[in-house]
Structures are given as structure tokens and as C-alpha cells.
C-alpha positions as CSV (number, residue, x, y, z in Angstrom):
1,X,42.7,6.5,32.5
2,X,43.4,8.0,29.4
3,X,40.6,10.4,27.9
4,X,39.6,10.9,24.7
5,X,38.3,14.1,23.1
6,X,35.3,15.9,25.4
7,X,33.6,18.9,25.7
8,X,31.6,20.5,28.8
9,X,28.2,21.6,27.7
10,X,25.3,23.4,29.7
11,X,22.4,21.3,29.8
12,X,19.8,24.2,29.6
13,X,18.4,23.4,33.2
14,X,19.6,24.6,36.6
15,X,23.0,25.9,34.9
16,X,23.9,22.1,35.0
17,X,26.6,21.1,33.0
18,X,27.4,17.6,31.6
19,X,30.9,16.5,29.9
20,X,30.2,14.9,26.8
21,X,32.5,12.8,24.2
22,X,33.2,14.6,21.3
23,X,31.1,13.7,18.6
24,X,28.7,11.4,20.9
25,X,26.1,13.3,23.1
26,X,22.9,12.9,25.0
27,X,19.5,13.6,23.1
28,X,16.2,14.3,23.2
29,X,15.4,11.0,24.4
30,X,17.1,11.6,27.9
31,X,15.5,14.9,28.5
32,X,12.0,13.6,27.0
33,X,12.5,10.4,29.7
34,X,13.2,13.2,32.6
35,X,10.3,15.1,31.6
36,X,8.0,11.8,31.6
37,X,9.3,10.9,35.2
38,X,8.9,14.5,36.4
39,X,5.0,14.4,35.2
40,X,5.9,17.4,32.7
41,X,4.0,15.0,29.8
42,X,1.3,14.0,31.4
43,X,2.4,10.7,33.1
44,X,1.8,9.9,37.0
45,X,5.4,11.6,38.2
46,X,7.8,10.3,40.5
47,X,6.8,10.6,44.0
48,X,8.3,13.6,45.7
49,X,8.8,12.7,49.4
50,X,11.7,12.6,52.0
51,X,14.2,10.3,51.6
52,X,13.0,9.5,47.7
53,X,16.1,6.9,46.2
54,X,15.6,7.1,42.4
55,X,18.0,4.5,40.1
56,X,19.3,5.0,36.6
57,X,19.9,2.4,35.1
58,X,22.7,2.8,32.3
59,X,23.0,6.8,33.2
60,X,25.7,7.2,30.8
61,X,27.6,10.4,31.3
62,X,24.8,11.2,34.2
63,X,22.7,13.7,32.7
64,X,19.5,12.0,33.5
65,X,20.4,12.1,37.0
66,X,21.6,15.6,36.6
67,X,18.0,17.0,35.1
68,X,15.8,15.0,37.9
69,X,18.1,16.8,40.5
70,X,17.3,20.3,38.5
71,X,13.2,19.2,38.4
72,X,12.2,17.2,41.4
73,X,13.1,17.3,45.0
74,X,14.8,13.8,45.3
75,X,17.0,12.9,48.2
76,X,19.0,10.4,46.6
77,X,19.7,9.3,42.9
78,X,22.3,6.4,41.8
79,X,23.1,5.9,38.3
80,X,24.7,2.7,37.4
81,X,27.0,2.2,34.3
82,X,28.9,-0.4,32.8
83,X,31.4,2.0,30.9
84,X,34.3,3.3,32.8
85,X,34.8,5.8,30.5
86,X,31.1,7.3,31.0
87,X,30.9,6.8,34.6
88,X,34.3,8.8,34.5
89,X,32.4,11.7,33.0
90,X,29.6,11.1,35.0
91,X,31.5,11.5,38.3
92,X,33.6,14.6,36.9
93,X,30.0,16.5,36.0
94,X,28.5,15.7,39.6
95,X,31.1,17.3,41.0
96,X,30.9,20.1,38.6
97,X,27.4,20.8,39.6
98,X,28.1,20.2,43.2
99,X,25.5,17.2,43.6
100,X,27.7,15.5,46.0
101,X,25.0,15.1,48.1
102,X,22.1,14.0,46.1
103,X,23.7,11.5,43.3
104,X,25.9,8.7,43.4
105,X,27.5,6.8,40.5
106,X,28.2,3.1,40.8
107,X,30.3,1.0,38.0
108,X,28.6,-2.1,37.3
109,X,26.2,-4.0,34.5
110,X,22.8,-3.8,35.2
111,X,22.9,-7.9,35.9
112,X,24.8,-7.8,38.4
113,X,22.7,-5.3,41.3
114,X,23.4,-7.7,43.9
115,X,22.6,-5.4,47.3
116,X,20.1,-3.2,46.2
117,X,16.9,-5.7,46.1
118,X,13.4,-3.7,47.1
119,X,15.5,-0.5,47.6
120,X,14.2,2.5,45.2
121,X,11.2,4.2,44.8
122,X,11.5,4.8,41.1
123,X,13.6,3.3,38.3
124,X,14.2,5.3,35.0
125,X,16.3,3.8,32.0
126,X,17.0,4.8,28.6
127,X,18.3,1.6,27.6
128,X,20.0,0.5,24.3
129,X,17.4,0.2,21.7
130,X,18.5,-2.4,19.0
131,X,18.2,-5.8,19.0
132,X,21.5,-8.2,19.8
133,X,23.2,-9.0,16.4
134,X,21.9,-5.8,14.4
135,X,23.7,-3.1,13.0
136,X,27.8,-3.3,12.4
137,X,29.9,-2.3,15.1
138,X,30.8,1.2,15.3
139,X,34.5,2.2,15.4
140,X,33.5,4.2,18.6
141,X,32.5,1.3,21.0
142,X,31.2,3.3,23.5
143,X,28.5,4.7,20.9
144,X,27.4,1.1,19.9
145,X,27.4,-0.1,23.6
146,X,25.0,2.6,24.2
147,X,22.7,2.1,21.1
148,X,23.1,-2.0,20.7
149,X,22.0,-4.7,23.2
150,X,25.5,-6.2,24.6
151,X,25.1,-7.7,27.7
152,X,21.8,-6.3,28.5
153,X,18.4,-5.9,26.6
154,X,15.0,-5.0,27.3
155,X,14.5,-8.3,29.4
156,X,17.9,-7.8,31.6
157,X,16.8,-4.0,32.0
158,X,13.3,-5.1,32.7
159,X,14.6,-8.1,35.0
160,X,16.8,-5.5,37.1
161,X,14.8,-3.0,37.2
162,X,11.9,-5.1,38.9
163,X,14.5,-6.2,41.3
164,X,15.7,-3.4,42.8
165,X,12.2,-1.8,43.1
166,X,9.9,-1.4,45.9
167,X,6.5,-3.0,45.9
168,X,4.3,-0.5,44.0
169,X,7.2,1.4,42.9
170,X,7.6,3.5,39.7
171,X,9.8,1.9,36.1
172,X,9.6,5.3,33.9
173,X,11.8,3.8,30.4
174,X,11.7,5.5,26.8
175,X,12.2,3.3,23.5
176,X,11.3,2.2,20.4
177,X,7.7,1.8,19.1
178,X,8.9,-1.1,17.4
179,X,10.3,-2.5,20.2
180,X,6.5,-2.4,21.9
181,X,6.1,-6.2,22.0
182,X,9.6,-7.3,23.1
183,X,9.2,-4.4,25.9
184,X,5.6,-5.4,26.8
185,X,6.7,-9.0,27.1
186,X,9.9,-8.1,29.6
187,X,7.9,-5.9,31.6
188,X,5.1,-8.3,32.5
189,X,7.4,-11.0,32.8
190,X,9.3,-9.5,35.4
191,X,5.6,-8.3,37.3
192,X,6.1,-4.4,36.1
193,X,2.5,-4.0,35.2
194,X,2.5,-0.9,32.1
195,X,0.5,1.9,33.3
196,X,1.1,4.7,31.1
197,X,2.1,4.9,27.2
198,X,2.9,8.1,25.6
199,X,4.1,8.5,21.9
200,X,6.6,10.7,20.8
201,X,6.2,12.0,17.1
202,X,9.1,14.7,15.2
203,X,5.8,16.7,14.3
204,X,2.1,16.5,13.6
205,X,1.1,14.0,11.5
206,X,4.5,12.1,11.2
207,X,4.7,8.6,12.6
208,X,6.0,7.7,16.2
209,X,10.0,7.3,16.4
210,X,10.1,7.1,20.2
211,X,7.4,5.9,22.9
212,X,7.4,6.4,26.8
213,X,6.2,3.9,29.4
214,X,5.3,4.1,32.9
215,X,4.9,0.4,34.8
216,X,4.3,-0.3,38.5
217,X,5.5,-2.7,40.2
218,X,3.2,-5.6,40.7
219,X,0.4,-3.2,39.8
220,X,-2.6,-4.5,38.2
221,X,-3.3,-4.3,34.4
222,X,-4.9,-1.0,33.5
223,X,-2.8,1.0,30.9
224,X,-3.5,4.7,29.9
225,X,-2.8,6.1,26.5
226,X,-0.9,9.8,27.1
227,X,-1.8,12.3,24.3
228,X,1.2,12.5,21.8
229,X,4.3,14.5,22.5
230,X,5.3,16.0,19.0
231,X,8.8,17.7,19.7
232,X,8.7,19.9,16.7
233,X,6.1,22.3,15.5
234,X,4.6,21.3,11.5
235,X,5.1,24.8,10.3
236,X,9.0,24.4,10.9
237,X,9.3,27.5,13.3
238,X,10.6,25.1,15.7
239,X,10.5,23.4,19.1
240,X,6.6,23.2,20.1
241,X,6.0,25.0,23.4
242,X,5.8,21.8,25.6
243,X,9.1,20.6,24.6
244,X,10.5,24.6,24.7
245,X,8.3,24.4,28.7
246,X,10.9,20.8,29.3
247,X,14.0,22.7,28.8
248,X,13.1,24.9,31.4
């Protein structure tokens, strides 16, 4: 496989690392999803017990696997990825932070879990947030495969995650507040009852950019509004202390 141009960068957590593309990285948004899942925000957490399987679906270049490993005690973590390319870089940082034993990668699209039905305890997903047919292609196809619905949106994500879930098991996905009634609709329809909502704001007083969810599978309806999460504080000194707490 020929590689394009890639950095190694510490992640900030455990002395993790992740290899990166140049020039398209990981944000907020995987380390805010982390957080949500670990319970840092507020939300229900995952469960911490023996032999906890946790699945990512579209992990990328693994670093949402990589934080849960540095902030919960989970036995077993699988990432599945579409992109050769990212699962590449995904396998190379696993072995770089010597997480063997803990996470696995799998290459595959998240339609096509075949094997896996009722087997995790949690599902996570930061999945691609814009709408089939919107935006212009980016000359860097990996960067609009992981922003643009391709071959999976909210529904397939939704669909899949459901699938592969225990009964009564944990769907922790970040988004778009725009996206609310698209994601809503997928989660119900695929019997992942929402449980938690948590807005993410830049700062105090701005409007919502991004928006947590927690859903349970084949839960009944009862959904809890989190308190905000703004990541920076008004005055512009910085990162507020929750978000500085995250990056721990």
C-alpha cells in the first residue's frame, strides 16, 4: 500500500499516540464522544465490567478506541472501517501503544456486520455528518468519505448499530443539531430508544454546533436533557475546565 503524507501525534491521554494524515486529523468531536461514553459529561457511562466488548463504528485512524482504552477498563474494543488507508493507520497506532490485547480493527462497511448480531455491550460512532448529495467532493477522498454520507448515513449507522447490540445495550453517537430529526427518526426506527441529549456549544451564549446522544437498546422512551458542554471559555482565555478535566 502506498502511503501518503502522515504524522504521529500524542493524543494528550495515556501517552497514546495516533498517526494522522497530513492535513486531515481527528477533532474535538472524537474526544467529546469518548468523554460522553466514559460518563465525563454527565451521561449514564459505559458499563465497566469483565469481559465489556465495545464497537466503533467507522473508528477512522482508531483514536476513539485508543482514548476509551486510556479512560475505562474495557476488555475488548473493535473498530470497523471502510477505508483501507485509515484502518492502515489504525492498526500501525495499536501497535504503537501496545493495545494488542484490548482492540481489534476490522475492514468492512458498517452494512455489511454479518457475525456480530447481539454481540457488544456498547456501540459508539462518530459518523459522517452531511446529508448524501451535499457539498462538492473534496480532492482528498478520504476527508469527504469521513464528513459526507457514501454508503452509510444516520439510518445505516443506526440500522448497524442496533444490530450488533445486546438487548439493553448502550449506542453513545455525536452529531449535528441539525441533523436531530433525521437521527431521532433512525434511532427509533431501528428500536434504539434516545436516553440522553447533551449540547455542545464553542462558548456561552453561542448556539449548538454539535449534540451528543445516548439510546438503549429497546429501552423505553424517557429522554434526559444533559446541561451544555461549552468547550471554550466566553472571556477567550481558553479551554473551559471540563473540556481541560477530558484531556486528562
Amino acid at each position: 500500500m502506498q502511503r501518503k503524507p502522515e504524522r504521529i501525534d500524542d493524543i494528550g491521554m495515556g501517552g497514546f499516540k495516533v498517526v494522522q494524515g497530513d492535513g486531515f486529523s481527528y477533532g474535538i468531536d472524537a474526544v467529546l464522544l469518548s468523554a460522553f461514553a466514559s460518563g465525563e459529561t454527565g451521561a449514564k457511562p459505559v458499563k465497566s465490567r469483565l469481559k465489556m466488548r465495545v464497537a466503533d463504528l467507522g473508528t477512522g485512524n482508531g483514536i476513539i478506541p485508543f482514548i476509551l482504552a486510556h479512560k475505562l477498563p474495557i476488555s475488548e474494543i473493535v473498530g470497523f472501517e471502510r477505508n483501507p488507508i485509515a484502518l492502515d493507520r489504525a492498526m500501525r497506532g495499536r501497535e504503537m501503544n501496545a493495545l494488542e490485547n484490548r482492540i481489534s480493527f476490522v475492514l468492512t462497511d458498517v452494512s455489511q456486520l454479518d457475525g456480530y448480531d447481539g454481540f457488544f455491550d456498547a456501540v459508539v460512532t462518530n459518523p459522517p455528518y452531511f446529508r448524501r448529495g451535499s457539498g462538492i467532493p473534496n480532492e482528498d477522498s478520504a476527508k469527504f468519505i469521513a464528513r459526507h454520507e457514501t454508503t452509510a448515513g444516520v439510518t445505516e449507522f443506526a440500522k448497524c448499530g442496533s444490530q450488533i447490540l445486546k438487548s439493553g445495550g448502550d449506542f453513545y453517537m455525536i452529531h449535528r443539531p441539525s441533523r436531530l430529526p433525521d437521527i431521532f427518526e433512525a434511532l427509533r426506527a431501528a428500536a434504539l430508544e434516545p436516553k440522553e441529549l447533551q449540547l455542545v456549544v464553542p462558548s456561552s451564549n453561542e448556539p449548538a454546533n454539535l449534540v451528543l446522544i445516548h439510546a438503549v437498546a429497546g429501552a423505553k422512551p424517557d429522554l434526559k436533557m444533559l446541561p451544555e458542554i461549552a468547550v471554550y471559555n466566553s472571556d477567550g482565555s481558553g479551554y473551559t475546565d471540563l473540556i481541560k478535566r477530558i484531556y486528562l
